[in-house]
N, C-alpha and C positions, 0 to 999 in steps of 0.2 A: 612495980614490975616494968622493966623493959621491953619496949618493941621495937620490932625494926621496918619499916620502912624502905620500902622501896622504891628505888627509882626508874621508875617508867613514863618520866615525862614525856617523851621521844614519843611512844606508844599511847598516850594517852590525849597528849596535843594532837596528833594528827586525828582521833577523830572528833574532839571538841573542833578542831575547826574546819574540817571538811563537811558537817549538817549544821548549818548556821542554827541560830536558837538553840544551841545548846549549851546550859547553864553550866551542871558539875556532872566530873567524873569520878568514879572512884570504884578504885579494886580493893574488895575485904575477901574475908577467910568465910567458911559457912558458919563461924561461933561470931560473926560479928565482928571481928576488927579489921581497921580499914590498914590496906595492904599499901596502895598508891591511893595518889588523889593529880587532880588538874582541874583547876577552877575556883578551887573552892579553899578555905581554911580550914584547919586541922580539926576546930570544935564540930565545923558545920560536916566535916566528913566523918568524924567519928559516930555523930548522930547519924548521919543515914546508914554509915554501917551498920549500926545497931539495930535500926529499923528492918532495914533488907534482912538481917536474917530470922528474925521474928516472921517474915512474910515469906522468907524461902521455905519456913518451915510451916506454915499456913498450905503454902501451894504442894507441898510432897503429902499433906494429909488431904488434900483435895484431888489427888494427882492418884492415888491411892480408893479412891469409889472407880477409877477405871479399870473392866476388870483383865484389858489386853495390852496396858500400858507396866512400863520398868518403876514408875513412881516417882520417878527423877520428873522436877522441874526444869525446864528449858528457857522459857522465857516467862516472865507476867509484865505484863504492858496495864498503867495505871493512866486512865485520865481524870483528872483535877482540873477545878477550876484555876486558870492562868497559865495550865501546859500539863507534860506526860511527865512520868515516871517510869524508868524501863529496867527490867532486874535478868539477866543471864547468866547460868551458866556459864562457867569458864574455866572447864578445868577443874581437876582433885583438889573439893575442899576450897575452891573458888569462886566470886560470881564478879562480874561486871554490873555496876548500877551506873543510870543516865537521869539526870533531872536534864530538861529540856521546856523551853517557853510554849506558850501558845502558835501556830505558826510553823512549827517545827516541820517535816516533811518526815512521818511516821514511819514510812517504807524506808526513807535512807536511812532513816537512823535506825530500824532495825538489820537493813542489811550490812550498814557500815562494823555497826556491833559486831554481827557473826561473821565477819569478815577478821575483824581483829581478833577474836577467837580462835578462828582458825589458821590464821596464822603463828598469833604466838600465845598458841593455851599453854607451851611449857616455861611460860615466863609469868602467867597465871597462877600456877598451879601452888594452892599455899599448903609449904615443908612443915612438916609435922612438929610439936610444941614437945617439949619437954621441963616438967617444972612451971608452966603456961610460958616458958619461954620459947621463941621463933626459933628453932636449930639452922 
């Protein structure tokens, strides 16, 4: 099967390097495959893709005992020993994930995230599959 791959280096370097400590980025689809990446190699990103949406779909059944909320996950912020882990929304069918060091500054890097989501969720936002191919 083919994917496609995106390029949003532009978009993804500027927040790898404006919150120092921070490792890999990478943008997947919510079925798990990774969209863009910066930082990291394609094995190392397609694994956290796969991770992240195992966990996106963890937090919408956890997101779901609230009984005034949409169900939709926004963020889950993961700390591990040696640094965070950061999983956002981003848009239709999107999420932003952040591995980040120990050290990191928690606040920027989660405002720097929804900062870049709101700027450009529509370059986020992963096009519908057909065939399990990327249209």
């Amino acid at each position: 099967m083919t994917r496609q791959r995106y390029n949003m280096d532009w978009m993804l370097k500027d927040l790898a390097t404006s919150v120092p400590q921070t490792r890999h980025v990478v943008v997947l689809s919510s079925d798990g495959l990774c969209m863009a990446q910066y930082g990291t190699d394609t094995d190392t990103a397609d694994r956290l893709a796969a991770a992240c949406a195992g966990l996106q779909s963890l937090s919408v059944a956890v997101a779901g005992e609230f009984p005034h909320g949409d169900g939709r996950m926004r963020l889950v912020v993961i700390e591990v020993d040696g640094g965070f882990f950061y999983l956002m929304a981003a848009g239709a069918g999107a999420f932003l994930a952040v591995l980040a060091d120990d050290g990191v500054d928690a606040g920027l890097m989660g405002q720097r995230m929804r900062d870049l989501v709101a700027r450009l969720g529509e370059h986020l936002t992963s096009p519908p599959r057909v065939d399990g191919l990327v249209t």
